[in-house]
VEXKEVO-316457 format. One line per 10 residues: number of its first residue (from 1); their letters; for each residue x, y, z of N, C-alpha, C, O. Coordinates in steps of 0.2 Angstrom, whole numbers. Example, Ala and Ser with C-alpha at 12.3 -4.5 7.8 and 13.67 -1.06 7.14 Angstrom:
BEGIN
1 = as = 66:-28:39:62:-22:39:66:-16:39:71:-17:42  64:-11:35:68:-5:36:64:0:39:67:6:40
***
This chain:
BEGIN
1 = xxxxxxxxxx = 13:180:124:7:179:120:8:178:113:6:173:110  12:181:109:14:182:103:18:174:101:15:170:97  24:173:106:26:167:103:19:160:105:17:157:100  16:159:109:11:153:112:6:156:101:6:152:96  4:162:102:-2:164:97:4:161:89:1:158:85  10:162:89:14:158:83:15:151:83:14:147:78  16:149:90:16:141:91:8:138:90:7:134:85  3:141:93:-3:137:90:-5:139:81:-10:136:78  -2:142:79:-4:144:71:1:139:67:0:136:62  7:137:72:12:132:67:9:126:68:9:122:63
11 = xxxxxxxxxx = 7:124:73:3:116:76:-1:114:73:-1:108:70  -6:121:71:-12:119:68:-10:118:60:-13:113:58  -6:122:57:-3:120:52:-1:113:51:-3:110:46  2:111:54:8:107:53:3:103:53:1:100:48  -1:102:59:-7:95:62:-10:95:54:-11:90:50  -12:100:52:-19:99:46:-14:95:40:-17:90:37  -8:97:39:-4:94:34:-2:88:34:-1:85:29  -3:84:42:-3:75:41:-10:74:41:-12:69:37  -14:78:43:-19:73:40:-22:74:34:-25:69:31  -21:78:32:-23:78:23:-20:73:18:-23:70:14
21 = xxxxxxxxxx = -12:72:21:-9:68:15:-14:58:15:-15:56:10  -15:56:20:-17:52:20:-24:50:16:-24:45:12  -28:55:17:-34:56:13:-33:56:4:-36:53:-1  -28:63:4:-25:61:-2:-25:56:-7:-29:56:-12  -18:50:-3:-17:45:-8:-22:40:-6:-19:35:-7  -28:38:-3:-34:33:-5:-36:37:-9:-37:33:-14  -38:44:-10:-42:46:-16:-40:46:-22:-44:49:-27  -34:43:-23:-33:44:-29:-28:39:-32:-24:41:-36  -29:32:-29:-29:26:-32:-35:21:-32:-39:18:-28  -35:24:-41:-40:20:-44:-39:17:-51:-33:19:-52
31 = xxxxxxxxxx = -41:14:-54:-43:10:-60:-43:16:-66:-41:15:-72  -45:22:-63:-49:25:-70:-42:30:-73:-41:29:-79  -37:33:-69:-31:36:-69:-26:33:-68:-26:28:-64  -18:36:-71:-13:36:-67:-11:38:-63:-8:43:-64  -9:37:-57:-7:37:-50:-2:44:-52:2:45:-57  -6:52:-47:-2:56:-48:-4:60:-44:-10:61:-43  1:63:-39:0:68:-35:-2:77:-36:1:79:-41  -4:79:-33:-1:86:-33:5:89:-29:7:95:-31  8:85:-25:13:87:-21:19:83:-20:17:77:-23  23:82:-19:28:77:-20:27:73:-13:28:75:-8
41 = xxxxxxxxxx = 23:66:-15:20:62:-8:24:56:-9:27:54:-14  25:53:-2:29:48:1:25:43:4:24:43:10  23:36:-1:18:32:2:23:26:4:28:24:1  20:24:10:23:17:12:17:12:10:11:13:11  19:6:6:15:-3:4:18:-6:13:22:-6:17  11:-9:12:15:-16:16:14:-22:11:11:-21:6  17:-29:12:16:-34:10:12:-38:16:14:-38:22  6:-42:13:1:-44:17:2:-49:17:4:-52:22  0:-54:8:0:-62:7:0:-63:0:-1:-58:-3  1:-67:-2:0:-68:-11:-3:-74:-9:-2:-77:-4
51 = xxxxxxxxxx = -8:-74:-16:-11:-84:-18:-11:-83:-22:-17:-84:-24  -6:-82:-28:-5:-85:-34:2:-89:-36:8:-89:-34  -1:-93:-41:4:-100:-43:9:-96:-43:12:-96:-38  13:-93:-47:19:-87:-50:22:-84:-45:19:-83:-40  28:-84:-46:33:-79:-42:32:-73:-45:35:-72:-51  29:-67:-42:27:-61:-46:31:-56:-41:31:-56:-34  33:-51:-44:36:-44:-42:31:-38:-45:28:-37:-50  30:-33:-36:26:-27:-40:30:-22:-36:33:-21:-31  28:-18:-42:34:-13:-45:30:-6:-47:24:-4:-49  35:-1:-45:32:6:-50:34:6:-55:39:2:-57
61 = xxxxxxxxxx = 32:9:-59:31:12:-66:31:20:-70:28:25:-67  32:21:-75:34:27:-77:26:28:-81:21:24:-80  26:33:-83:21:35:-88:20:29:-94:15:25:-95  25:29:-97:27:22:-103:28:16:-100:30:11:-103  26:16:-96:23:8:-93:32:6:-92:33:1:-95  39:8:-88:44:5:-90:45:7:-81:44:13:-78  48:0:-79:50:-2:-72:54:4:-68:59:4:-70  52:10:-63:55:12:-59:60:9:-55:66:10:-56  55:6:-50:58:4:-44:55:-4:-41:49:-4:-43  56:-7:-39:54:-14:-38:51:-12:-30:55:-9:-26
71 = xxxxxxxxxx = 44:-15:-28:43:-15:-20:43:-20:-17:45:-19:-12  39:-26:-20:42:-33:-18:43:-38:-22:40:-38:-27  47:-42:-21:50:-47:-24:48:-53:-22:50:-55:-16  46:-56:-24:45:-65:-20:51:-70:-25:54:-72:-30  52:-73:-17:60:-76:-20:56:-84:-20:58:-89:-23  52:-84:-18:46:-91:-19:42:-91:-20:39:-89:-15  36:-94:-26:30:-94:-29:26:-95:-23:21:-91:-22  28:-99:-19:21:-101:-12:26:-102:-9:32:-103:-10  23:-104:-1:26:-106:6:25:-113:4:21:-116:1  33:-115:7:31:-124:6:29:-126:12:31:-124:18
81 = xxxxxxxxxx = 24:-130:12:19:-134:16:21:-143:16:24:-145:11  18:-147:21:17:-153:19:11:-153:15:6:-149:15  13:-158:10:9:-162:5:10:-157:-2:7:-158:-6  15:-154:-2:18:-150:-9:13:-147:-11:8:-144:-7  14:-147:-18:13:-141:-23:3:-143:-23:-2:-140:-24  4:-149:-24:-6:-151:-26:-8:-147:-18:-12:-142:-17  -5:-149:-13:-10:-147:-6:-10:-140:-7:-15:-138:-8  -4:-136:-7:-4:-128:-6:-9:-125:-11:-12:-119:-10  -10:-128:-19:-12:-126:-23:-21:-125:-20:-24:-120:-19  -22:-132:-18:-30:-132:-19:-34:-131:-12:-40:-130:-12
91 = xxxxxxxxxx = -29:-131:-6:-32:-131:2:-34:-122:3:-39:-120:5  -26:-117:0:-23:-111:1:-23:-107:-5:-22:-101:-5  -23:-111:-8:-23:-106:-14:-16:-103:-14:-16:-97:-11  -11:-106:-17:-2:-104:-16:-1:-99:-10:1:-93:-12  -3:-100:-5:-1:-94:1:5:-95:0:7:-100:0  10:-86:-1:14:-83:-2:14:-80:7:8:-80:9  19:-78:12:19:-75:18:25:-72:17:30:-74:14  24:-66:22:30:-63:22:36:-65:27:34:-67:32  42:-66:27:50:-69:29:47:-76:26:49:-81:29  43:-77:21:45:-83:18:48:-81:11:54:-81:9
101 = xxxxxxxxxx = 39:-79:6:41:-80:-1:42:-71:-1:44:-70:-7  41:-66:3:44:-60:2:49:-56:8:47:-56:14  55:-54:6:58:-54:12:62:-46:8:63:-44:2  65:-43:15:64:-45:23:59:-46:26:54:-44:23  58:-47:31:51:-43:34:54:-39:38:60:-39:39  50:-34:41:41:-35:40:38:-32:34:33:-28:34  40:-33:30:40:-33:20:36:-25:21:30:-25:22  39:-20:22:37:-12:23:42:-10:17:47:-12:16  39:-5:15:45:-1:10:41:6:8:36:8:10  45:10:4:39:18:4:44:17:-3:49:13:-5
111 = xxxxxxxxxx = 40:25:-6:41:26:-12:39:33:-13:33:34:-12  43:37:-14:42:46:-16:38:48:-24:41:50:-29  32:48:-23:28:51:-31:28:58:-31:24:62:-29  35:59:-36:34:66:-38:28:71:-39:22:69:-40  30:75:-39:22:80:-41:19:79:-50:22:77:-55  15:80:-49:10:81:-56:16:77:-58:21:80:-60  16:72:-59:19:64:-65:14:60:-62:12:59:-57  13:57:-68:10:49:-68:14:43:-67:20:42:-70  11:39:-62:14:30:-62:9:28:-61:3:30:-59  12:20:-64:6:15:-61:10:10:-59:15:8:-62
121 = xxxxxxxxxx = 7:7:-53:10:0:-51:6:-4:-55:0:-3:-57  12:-12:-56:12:-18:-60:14:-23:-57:19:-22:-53  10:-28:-57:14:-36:-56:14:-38:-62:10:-38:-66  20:-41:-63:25:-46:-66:26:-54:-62:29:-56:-57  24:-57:-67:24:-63:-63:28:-69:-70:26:-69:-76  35:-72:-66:38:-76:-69:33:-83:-72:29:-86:-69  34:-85:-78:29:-90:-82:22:-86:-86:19:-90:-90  19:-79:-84:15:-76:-88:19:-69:-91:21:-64:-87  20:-67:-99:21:-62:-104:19:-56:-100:22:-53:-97  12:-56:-99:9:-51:-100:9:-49:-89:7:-53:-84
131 = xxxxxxxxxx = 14:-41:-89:11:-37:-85:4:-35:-81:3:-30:-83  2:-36:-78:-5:-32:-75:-4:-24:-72:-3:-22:-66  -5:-20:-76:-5:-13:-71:-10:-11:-69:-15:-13:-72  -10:-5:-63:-16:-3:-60:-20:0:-61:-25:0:-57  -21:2:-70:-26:4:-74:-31:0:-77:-36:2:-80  -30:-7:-75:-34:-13:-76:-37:-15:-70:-33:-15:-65  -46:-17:-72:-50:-16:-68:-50:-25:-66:-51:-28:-71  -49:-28:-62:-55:-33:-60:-58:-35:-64:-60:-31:-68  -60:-40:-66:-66:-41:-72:-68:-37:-77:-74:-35:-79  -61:-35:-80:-62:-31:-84:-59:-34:-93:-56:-39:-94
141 = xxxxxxxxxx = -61:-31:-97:-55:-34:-104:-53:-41:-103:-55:-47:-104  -46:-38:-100:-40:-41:-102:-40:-47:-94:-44:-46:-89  -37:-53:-93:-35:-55:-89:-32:-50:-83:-29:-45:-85  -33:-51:-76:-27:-49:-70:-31:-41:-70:-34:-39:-75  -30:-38:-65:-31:-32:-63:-29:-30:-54:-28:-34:-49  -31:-23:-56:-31:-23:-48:-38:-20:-45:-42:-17:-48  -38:-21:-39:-44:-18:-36:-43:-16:-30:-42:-19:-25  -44:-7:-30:-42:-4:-22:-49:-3:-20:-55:-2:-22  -46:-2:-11:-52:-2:-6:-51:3:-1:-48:1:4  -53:9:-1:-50:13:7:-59:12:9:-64:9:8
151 = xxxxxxxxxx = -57:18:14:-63:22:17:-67:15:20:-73:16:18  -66:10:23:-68:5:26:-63:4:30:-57:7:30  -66:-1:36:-64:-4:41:-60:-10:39:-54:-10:41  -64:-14:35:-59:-21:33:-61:-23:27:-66:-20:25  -58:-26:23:-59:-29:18:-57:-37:17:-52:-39:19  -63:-42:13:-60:-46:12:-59:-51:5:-63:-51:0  -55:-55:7:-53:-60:-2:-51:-65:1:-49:-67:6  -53:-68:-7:-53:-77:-4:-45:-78:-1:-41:-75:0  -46:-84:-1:-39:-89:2:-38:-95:0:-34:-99:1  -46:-96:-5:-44:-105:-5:-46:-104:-12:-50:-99:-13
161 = xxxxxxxxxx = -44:-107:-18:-46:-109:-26:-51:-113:-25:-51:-119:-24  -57:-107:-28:-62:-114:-29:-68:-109:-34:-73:-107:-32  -66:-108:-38:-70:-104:-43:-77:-107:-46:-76:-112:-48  -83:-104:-46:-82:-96:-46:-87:-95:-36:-88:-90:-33  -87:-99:-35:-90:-101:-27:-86:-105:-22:-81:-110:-23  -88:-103:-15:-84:-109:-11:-79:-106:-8:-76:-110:-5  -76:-98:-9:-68:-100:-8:-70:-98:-1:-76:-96:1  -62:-100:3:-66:-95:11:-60:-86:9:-57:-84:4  -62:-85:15:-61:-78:15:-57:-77:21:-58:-79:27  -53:-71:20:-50:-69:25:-50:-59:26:-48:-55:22
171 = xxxxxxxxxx = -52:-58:33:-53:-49:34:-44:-46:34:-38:-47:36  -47:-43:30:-40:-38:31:-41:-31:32:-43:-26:28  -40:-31:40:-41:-23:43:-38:-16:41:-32:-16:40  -40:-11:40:-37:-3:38:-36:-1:41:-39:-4:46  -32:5:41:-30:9:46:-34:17:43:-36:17:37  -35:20:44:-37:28:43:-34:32:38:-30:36:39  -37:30:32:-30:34:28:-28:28:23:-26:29:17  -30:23:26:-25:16:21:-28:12:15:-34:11:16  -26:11:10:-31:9:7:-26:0:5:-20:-2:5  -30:-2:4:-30:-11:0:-29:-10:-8:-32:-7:-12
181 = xxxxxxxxxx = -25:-15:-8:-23:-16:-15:-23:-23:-16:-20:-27:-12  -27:-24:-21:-30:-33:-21:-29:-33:-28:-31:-29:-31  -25:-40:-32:-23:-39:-37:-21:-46:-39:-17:-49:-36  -27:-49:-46:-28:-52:-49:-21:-53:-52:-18:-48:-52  -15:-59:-56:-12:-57:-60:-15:-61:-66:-20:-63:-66  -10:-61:-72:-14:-61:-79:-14:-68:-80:-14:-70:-85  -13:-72:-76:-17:-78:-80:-26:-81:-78:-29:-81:-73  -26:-83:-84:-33:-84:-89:-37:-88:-83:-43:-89:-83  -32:-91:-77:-36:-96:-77:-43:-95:-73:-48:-98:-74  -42:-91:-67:-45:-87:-62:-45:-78:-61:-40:-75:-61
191 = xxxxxxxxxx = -51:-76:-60:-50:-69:-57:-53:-67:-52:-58:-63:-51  -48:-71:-47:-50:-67:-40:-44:-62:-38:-38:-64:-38  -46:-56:-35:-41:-54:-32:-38:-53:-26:-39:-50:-21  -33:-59:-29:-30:-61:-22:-21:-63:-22:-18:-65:-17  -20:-63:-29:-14:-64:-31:-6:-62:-26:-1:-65:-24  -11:-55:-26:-5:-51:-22:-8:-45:-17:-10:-40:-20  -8:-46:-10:-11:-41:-6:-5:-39:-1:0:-41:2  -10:-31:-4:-4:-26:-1:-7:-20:-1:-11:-18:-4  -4:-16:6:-9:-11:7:-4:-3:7:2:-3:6  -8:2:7:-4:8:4:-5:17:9:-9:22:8
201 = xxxxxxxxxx = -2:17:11:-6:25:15:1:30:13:6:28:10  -2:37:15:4:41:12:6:42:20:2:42:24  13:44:21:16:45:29:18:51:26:20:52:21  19:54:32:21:62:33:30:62:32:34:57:34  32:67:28:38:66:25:43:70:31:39:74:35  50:70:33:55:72:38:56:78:38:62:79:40  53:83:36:52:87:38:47:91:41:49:96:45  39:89:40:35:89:43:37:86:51:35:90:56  39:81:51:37:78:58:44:82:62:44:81:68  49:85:59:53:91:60:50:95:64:51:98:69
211 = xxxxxxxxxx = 45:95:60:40:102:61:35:102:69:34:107:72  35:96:70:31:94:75:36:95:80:35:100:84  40:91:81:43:92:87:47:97:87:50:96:92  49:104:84:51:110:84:43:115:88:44:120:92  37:112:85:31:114:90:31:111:98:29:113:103  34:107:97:34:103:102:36:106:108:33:107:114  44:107:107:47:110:109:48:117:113:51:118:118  43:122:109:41:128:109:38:128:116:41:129:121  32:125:114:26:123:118:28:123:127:26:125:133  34:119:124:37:115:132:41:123:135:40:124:141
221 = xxxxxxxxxx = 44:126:132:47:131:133:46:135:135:49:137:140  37:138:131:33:143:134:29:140:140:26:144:144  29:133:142:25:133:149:31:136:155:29:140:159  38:133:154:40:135:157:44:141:160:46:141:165  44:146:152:42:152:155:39:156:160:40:160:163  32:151:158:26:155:161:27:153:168:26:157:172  28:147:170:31:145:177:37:148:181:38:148:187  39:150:176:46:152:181:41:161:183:40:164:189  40:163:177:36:170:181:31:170:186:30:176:188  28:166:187:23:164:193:25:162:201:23:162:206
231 = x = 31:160:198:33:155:204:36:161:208:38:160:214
***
């Protein structure tokens, strides 16, 4: 009884600590701060799609706005298409896909945000100076921002250039936990955000999930104790 009554308090433990982390990092990528945890969190980006002209890289960042670690890199501005650059421009709005202009696939990576530090993610986009980081709004000041979405079902952004009406759109489904990142870059010419889509959840770190199957284990252990004394 003792071990089952320890096994169910470690379960429980353990259980509450994956779902908290998820909750965590949507609630605390926003516009208004820098990106910072209370505990040392381990979030995985996916890469979705891009539709901006620019081969743009987004990247972490330090407190002083200076490049950590790079997440994705696009080794080509857009997917090439029949009818080139006028067709991709104005049908798709430079659709960027993953194993084309970001690679590898399945364009997934994580990144460990120390405890109590600030970061903010930035796009950098080759032919425009000016950076966009995550503390810039959407329609805000300056050109380019980004725009997060959790605690929904799906979210959507355009796909075709046609400002400021017109474009189509496309649903980009969540997962529990997951939040959207939709991100204008800095040129002047348009602000929708759509430049670069990528989404973000926090995943339980290797020792928690240690944790789990060390309960797991237990579990299996104690039935089969209690079978063998029965039988």
């Amino acid at each position: 009884m003792k071990l089952r009554g320890y096994l169910f308090a470690a379960a429980t433990a353990v259980t509450a600590a994956c779902l908290t982390v998820p909750a965590q990092a949507a609630s605390l990528f926003n516009n208004s701060n820098p990106i910072s945890f209370s505990k040392d969190t381990r979030v995985e980006f996916k890469f979705h799609a891009s539709h901006g002209a620019y081969q743009s890289t987004l990247a972490v960042y330090n407190s002083n706005r200076q490049r950590l670690q790079n997440l994705f890199v696009e080794d080509l501005p857009r997917d090439p298409i029949s009818g080139g650059k006028t067709n991709q421009y104005n049908n798709v709005d430079s659709r960027g896909t993953c194993g084309v202009t970001v690679n590898p696939a399945p364009c997934v990576t994580t990144y460990t945000f120390l405890a109590n530090t600030s970061y903010y993610l930035g796009l950098s986009s080759l032919g425009i100076n000016t950076t966009v980081f995550s503390d810039d709004p959407v329609g805000g000041a300056t050109p380019g921002g980004f725009r997060f979405v959790a605690d929904v079902d799906s979210v959507l952004y355009p796909t075709k250039y046609a400002p400021p009406t017109g474009a189509n759109f496309k649903s980009l489904p969540l997962q529990n936990g997951e939040t959207a990142i939709l991100i204008n870059d800095s040129s002047p010419v348009d602000r929708d955000a759509n430049d670069f889509v990528v989404t973000a959840k926090s995943v339980p770190e290797p020792a928690t999930l240690a944790g789990l199957g060390v309960v797991a284990a237990g579990l299996a252990a104690s039935r089969r104790r209690k079978a063998g004394q029965t039988a």
